[in-house]
C-alpha angles and dihedrals in degrees: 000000000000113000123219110257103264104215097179101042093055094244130139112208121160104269123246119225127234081249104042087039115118124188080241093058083044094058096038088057094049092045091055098051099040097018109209075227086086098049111112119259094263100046119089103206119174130058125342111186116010113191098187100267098122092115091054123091109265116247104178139211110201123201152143103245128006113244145161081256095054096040087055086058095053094045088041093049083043090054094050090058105266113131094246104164103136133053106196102199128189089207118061116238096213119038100164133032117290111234094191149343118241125173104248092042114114098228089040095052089046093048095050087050094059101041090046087051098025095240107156121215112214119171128200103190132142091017091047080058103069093038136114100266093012132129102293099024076051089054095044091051081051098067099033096253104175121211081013109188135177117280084215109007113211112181119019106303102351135086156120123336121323145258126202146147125265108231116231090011116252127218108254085249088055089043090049094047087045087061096049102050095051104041094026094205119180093247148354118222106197138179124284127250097020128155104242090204099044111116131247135202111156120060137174131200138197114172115216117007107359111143093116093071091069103112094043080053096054086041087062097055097243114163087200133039109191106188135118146253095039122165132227090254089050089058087053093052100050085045088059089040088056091232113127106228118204118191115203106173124278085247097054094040093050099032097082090056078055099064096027079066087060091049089043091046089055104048085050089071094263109161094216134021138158147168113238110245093195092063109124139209097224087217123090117175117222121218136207100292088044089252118143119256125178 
């Protein structure tokens, strides 16, 4: 089997054409940049239905989370003539054992879906998390951190999250808009009690859950923790740590991984590649009439 040419590892394979070019070449490929073999005890990366379609071209769906949404795009894009055989998910669709499959269930229906038009469902998760390009190295690129390292670094120089310097250093009002304007997240929670004009030059960043980093975070000297799901005694605790912690959402802080793995898929040589646009943020803030705003 021919591997893709790994840029970024510092490998030299013989490169696969996009004719030449299998699903099966594409995983191998992946498996060998981010290995299932790092994801965390509870996580199931890897595929989660295969429909055989391992010896076809791939044409990929990217997206955060697989879900009915995202599988009716790819049948619909399917159906308008694009080679959409592969949805390629952050998020796994099955974490626990299925008991059984009933029409009406969601990861039945799904399932049925993909096995009727031979879409496959893979997920990178949790090893997709600590890589080069990956999630939280995505999010650091995001907001210009300079000599950006893992806040736990896991294997060799990979990791979890990252923590870098802001160059030239920003106020923390300046570092909050800057957030906003490039993940555009439907909100920032943000610690109590901050000077809006202090200056900050260290940040870390965890896209997705990351509030139980919090005391690797304070360990690497970061002024400011950017990450999601974080709870009101997490707050608390960053507060008494001295460490500002902004939430921004899990979906805005993964989603740019999301669409850095398109880029990525392309340059590799895949023939067809594109970010779902039905992929959804499962928040929606509420505001003063009770109407739903994003």
């Amino acid at each position: 089997m021919r591997l893709l040419t790994l840029n970024f590892l510092m490998l030299t394979p013989d490169p696969v054409t996009e004719n030449s070019m299998t699903i099966l070449d594409l995983i191998h490929w992946f498996e060998t940049w981010a290995p299932p073999t790092w994801q965390e005890s509870w996580d199931n990366c890897g595929w989660q239905i295969e429909p055989g379609i391992l010896e076809q071209a791939p044409g990929v769906l990217v997206c955060l989370t697989p879900t009915l949404s995202v599988m009716h795009e790819a049948i619909a894009l399917k159906q308008a003539g694009d080679p959409v055989n592969l949805i390629f998910a952050h998020h796994p669709l099955i974490f626990s054992p299925l008991k059984r499959l009933q029409k009406g269930d969601v990861i039945s229906d799904l399932i049925s879906l993909a096995l009727t038009h031979q879409i496959g469902v893979y997920s990178a998760h949790t090893n997709f998390d600590q890589v080069a390009n990956g999630t939280a190295a995505v999010l650091a690129e995001v907001l210009d951190l300079q000599e950006a390292v893992p806040i736990v670094p896991t294997q060799a120089d990979n990791g979890y999250g990252r923590v870098g310097w802001l160059r030239p250093g920003r106020s923390l009002q300046e570092l909050l808009h800057l957030m906003q304007v490039r993940l555009n997240p439907p909100h920032l929670l943000v610690s109590p009690l901050v000077d809006r004009h202090q200056r900050i030059d260290r940040v870390a960043v965890l896209g997705g859950s990351g509030a139980s980093f919090i005391p690797a975070v304070v360990a690497t000297g970061a002024q400011v923790y950017l990450t999601a799901d974080c709870k009101f005694h997490q707050f608390q605790e960053s507060r008494d740590r001295g460490l500002i912690l902004v939430d921004a959402g899990h979906y805005a802080t993964e989603r740019p991984a999301c669409a850095r793995l398109v880029e990525i898929l392309r340059q590799q040589g895949v023939p067809w590649a594109k970010l779902s646009q039905q992929d959804e943020d499962f928040r929606v803030f509420a505001d003063a009439d009770g109407l739903g705003t994003r």
